[in-house]
C-alpha positions in Angstrom: 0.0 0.0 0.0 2.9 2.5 0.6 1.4 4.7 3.0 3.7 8.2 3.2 2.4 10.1 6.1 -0.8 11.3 7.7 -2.6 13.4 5.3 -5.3 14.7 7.3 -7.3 14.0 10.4 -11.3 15.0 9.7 -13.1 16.5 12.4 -17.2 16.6 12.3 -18.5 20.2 12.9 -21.7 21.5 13.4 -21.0 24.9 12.6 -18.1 25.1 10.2 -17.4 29.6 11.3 -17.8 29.0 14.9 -15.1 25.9 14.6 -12.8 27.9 13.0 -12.7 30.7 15.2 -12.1 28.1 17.8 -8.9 26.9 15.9 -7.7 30.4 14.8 -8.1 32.1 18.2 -7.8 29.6 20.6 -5.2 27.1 18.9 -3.7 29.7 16.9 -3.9 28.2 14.1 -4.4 30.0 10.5 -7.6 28.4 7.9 -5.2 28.3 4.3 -8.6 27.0 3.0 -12.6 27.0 2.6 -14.2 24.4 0.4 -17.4 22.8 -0.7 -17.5 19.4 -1.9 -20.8 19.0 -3.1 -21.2 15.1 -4.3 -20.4 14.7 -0.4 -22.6 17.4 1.1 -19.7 19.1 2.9 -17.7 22.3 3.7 -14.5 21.9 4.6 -11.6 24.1 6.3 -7.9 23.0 6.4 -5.6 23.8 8.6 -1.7 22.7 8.5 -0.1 21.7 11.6 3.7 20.8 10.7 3.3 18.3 7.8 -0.2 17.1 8.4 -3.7 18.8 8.1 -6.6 19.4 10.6 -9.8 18.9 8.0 -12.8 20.5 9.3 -16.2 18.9 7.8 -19.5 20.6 8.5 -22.5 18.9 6.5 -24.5 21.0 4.1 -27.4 18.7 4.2 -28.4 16.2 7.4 -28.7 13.5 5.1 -25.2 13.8 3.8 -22.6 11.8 5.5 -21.2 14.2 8.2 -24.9 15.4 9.4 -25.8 11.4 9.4 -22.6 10.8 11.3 -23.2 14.2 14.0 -27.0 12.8 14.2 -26.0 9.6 15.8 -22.2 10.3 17.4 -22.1 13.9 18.1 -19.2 16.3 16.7 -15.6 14.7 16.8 -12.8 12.8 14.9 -14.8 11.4 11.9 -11.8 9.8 10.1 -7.8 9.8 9.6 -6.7 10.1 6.3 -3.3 8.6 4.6 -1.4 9.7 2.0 -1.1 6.7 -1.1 0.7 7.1 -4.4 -2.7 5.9 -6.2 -5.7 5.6 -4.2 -7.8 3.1 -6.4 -4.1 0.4 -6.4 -4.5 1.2 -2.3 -8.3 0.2 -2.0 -7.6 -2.9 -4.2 -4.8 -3.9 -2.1 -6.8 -3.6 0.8 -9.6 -5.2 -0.7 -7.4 -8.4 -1.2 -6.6 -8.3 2.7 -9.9 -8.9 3.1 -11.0 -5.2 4.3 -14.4 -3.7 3.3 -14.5 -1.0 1.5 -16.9 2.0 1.5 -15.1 3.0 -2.4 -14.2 0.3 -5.1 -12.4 3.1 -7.0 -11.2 6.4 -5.5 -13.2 10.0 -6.1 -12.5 13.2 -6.2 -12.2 14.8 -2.5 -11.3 18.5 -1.4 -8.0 19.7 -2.5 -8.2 18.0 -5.8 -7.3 14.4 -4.1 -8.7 11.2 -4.9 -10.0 9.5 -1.9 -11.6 6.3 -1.2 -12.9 5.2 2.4 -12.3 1.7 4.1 -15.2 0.3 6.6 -14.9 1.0 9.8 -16.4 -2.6 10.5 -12.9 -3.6 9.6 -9.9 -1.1 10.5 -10.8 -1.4 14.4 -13.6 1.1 14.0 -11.6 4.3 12.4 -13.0 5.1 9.4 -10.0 5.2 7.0 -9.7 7.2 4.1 -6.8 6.7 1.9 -5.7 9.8 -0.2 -3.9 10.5 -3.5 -2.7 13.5 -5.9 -3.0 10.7 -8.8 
């Protein structure tokens, strides 16, 4: 699989402006980016903390993924993200290993990467996103 680093770690927000101020003024941290990634019913704001990224995820819609997940868990760590030279080679391989998959084939994700998600039901219940630039 070839994992690099830890590209991200997501974080479910319910109110994407109020989270931020949060990180900016208490953590002193600085938002490099605002994003919506529509197909996933999100907002998202990055923040870069040495070489890996804080992703904020606020849900545009409760029946997207992040209000479905804030519905029944609460705001928190939704998933951890690692970087992969090809993220559609990295879900196959896991696939082999016998790990369930949310994606068969990677998709476009904020920041231009492809991602594809691995079950929680089978990476010790983190849901586990594997990331690529290809």
């Amino acid at each position: 699989m070839n994992i690099s680093h830890i590209e991200h770690l997501g974080i479910a927000v319910e109110n994407l402006e109020v989270s931020i101020k949060y990180y900016e003024e208490v953590l002193g941290l600085k938002c490099y980016s605002i994003e919506e990634v529509v197909d996933q019913k999100v907002k998202t704001a990055f923040f870069l903390v040495g070489n890996t990224k804080i992703e904020l995820l606020e849900s545009t819609s409760p029946d997207g993924p992040i209000g479905k997940f804030i519905e029944k868990k609460g705001q928190g760590i939704h998933h951890i993200a690692f970087a992969v030279p090809n993220a559609t080679e990295a879900l196959k391989i896991a696939e082999e290993r016998g790990v369930r998959l949310v994606d068969k084939v990677s998709r476009k994700g904020a920041e231009g990467l492809n991602i594809g998600f691995l079950h929680p039901k089978s990476t010790l219940g983190v849901l586990t996103e594997l990331c690529s630039k290809e």
